[in-house]
C-alpha positions as CSV (number, residue, x, y, z in Angstrom):
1,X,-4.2,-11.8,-12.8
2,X,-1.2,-11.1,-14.7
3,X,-1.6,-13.9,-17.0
4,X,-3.7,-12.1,-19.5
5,X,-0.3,-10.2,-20.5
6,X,-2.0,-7.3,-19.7
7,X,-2.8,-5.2,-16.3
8,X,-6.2,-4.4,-15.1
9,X,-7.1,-0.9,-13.8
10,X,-6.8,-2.3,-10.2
11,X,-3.7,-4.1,-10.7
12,X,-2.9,-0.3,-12.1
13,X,-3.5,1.4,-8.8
14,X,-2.3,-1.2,-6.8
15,X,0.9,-0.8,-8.7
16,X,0.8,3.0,-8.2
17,X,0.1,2.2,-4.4
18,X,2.9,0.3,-3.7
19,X,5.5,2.9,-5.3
20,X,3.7,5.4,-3.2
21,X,4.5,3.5,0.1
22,X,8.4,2.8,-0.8
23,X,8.8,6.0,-1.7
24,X,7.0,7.3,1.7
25,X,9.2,4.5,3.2
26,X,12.4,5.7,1.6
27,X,11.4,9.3,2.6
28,X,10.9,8.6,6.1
29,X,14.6,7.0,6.1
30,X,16.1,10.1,4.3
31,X,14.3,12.6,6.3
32,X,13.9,11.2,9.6
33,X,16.6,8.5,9.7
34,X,13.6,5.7,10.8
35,X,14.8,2.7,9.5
36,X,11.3,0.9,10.6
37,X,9.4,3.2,8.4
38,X,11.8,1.7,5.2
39,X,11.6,-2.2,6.4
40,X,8.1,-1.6,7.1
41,X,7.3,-0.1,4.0
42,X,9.4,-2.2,1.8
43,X,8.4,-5.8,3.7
44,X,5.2,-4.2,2.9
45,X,5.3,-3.6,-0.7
46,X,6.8,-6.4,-1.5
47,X,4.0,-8.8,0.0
48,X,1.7,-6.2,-2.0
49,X,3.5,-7.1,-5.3
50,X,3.5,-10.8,-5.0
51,X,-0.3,-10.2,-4.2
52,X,-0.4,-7.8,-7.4
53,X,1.4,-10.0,-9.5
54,X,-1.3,-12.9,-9.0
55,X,1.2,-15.3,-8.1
56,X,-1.3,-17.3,-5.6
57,X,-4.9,-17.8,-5.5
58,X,-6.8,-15.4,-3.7
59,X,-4.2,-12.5,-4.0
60,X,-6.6,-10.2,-4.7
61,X,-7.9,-10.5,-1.3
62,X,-5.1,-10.7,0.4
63,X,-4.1,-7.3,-1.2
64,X,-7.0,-6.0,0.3
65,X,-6.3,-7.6,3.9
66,X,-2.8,-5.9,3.6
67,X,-4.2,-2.5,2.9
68,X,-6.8,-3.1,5.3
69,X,-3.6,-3.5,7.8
70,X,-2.1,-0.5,6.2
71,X,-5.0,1.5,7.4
72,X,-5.6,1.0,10.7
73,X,-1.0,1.8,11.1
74,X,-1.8,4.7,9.6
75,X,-4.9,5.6,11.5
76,X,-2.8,4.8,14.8
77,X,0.5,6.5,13.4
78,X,-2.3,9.9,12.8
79,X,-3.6,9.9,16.2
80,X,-0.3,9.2,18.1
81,X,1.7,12.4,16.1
82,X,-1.2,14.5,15.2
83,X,0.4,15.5,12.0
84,X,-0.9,14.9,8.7
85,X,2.8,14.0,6.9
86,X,3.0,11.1,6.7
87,X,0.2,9.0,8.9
88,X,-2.6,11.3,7.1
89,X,-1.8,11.4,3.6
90,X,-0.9,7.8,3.2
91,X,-4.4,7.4,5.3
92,X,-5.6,9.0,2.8
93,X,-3.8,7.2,0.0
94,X,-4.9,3.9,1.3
95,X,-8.0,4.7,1.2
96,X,-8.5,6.0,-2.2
97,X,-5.7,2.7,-3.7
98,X,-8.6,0.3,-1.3
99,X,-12.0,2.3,-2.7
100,X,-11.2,2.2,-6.1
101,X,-9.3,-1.4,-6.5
102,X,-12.3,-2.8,-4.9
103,X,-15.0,-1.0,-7.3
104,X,-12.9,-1.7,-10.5
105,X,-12.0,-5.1,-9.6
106,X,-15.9,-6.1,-9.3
């Protein structure tokens, strides 16, 4: 992916994406003091890069399979709390970073 010297929109967003989730991460450390929401996030964003970065076959789908994991924490993390910050948003993000990755990747 990242051989072309060059990043694709979806690499792009995927990018974006996992800022988005170390930076929730790192908030949820400052804020709340949960140090499972900064491992997670980070452990997390770090298997996302190495997927983003194209440095094994069949990243791409395994970036997907990640989000796809993503989700359904933050779907549980929603229901659970019943408060949109931060399960719904990042719901919400995961969504858009999945819907958009998959119809620009195609």
């Amino acid at each position: 992916m990242i051989n072309s010297g060059s990043l694709s929109t979806g690499q792009t967003i995927l990018w974006v994406y996992i800022v988005f989730l170390v930076v929730g991460g790192l908030m949820g450390f400052l804020k709340a003091g949960s140090k499972v929401s900064l491992y997670v996030s980070v452990g997390f964003a770090a298997a996302l890069a190495i997927c983003a970065a194209g440095l094994f076959p069949h990243s791409w789908q395994a970036a997907i399979w990640l989000q796809a994991l993503l989700l359904l924490v933050f779907v549980w993390r929603l229901v659970k709390t019943r408060k949109f910050m931060p399960a719904g948003m990042m719901l919400i993000a995961t969504i858009l970073a999945l819907a958009f990755e998959n119809l620009l990747h195609r």
